[in-house]
C-alpha positions, 0 to 999 in steps of 0.5 A: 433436499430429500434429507430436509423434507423427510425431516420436516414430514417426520415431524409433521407426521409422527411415525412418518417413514419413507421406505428405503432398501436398508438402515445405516445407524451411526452413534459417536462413542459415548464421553470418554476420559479425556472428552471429560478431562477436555483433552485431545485423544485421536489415536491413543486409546481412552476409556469411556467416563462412567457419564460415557457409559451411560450414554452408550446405553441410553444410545441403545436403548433409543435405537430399540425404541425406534423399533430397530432390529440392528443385523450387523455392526462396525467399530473401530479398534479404540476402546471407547467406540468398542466398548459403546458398542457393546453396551448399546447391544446389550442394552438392545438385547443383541450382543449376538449380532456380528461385530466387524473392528477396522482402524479405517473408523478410527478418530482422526489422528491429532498428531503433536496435540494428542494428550494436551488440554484443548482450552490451554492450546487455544490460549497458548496458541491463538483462537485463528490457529487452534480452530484450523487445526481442530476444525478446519477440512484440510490443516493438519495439526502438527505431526506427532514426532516418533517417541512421543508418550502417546505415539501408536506407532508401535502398537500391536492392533497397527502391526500387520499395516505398511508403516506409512499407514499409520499416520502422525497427524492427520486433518479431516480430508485425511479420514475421508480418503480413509474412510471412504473405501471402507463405506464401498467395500464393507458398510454400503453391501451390507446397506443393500443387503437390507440390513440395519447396520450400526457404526459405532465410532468417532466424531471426525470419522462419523463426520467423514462419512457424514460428508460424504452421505450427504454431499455436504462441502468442504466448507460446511462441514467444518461446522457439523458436529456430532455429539456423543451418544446420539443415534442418527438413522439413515434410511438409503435407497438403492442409489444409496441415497438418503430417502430419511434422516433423523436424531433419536433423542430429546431435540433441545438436549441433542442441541445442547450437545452440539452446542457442548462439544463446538465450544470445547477449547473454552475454559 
């Protein structure tokens, strides 16, 4: 409720803010190679498109122009949420800010899917079964089997991590186990801090944290989607509760996105 009246008072009141102890701002990876290709990427690490690039700038730029000062930023280990951090900053004219990487913001992991083309899943194996393994809260997709061309297993960046951590297939309540703890122990004092912090990371685990920010049900959140390079600021009390939400952007273009990114598996 407080997220929807804040909302509907911004748009009343332009310039309206409602006052909250710190400043959390999230921004999906800008479109990476494979988001363009329409493919599943999950943990294998893609470059961002050059349309990518653009949004990651444009991303910082929106941030900047809402008159926000970022103190602190987190990112995954990917390349394309990396990078789209760095462009944003640039863009925002504070790449001296401290940057923290974990693989706890990482996508989600796709498992057998990674690296096949989203519309031939869904032709190959039905509309039903390729939206509970793309969307649903709890179905995994099939586990990606040891010596797959895109298996990370023995990637240098997960070395130092117990082999059960890095998974073969993960489903969205996967990331919100993972994701979760990182909220507590290292964005959440930074929030209380009074700081503005920036999460630049992946649409199932911005989707994660989402989820639990705002209490949103295992049911509803199979339906959120968050587009590439849109700013989306909290303000959080010291309850750690939204006083404020809001999308930095056009409304029709940010609809549009969405809209883009839920009809992914059609031709």
């Amino acid at each position: 409720m407080a997220v929807r009246l804040a909302g509907r008072a911004a748009r009343l009141f332009p310039g309206y803010r409602l006052a909250g102890v710190g400043t959390l701002v999230l921004v999906r990876h800008g479109q990476s190679r494979w988001n363009l290709e329409n493919r599943f990427t999950g943990w294998w690490d893609v470059d961002l498109s050059e349309q990518g690039e653009k949004e990651a700038r444009s991303a910082g730029s929106l941030v900047a122009g809402e008159g926000l000062a970022v103190d602190v930023a987190y990112t995954s280990v990917l390349t394309r949420a990396i990078r789209t951090l760095h462009l944003a900053l640039a863009e925002m004219g504070r790449l001296w800010v401290p940057v923290h990487r974990h693989w706890r913001l990482n996508e989600r992991h796709y498992g057998a899917l990674t690296g096949l083309d989203k519309a031939g899943t869904k032709e190959r194996y039905g509309a039903e079964r390729f939206m509970a393994w793309r969307r649903s809260y709890d179905v995994p997709p099939p586990p990606m089997p040891e010596g797959h061309e895109f298996d990370v297993r023995g990637d240098p960046r997960y070395a130092g991590l117990p082999a059960e951590v890095v998974p073969a297939s993960e489903c969205l309540a996967d990331v919100v186990v993972r994701m979760v703890p990182y909220w507590y122990d290292a964005l959440a004092p930074e929030v209380l801090a009074g700081k503005t912090v920036l999460v630049a990371a992946h649409g199932n685990s911005l989707r994660a944290l989402v989820k639990h920010l705002e209490g949103i049900s295992d049911e509803e959140i199979t339906r959120l989607e968050i587009p590439t390079g849109v700013p989306i600021v909290y303000e959080l009390d010291a309850a750690l509760a939204i006083v404020d939400k809001r999308e930095l952007g056009d409304p029709e273009a940010i609809a549009a996105a969405a809209e883009a990114v839920r009809r992914q598996g059609d031709r």
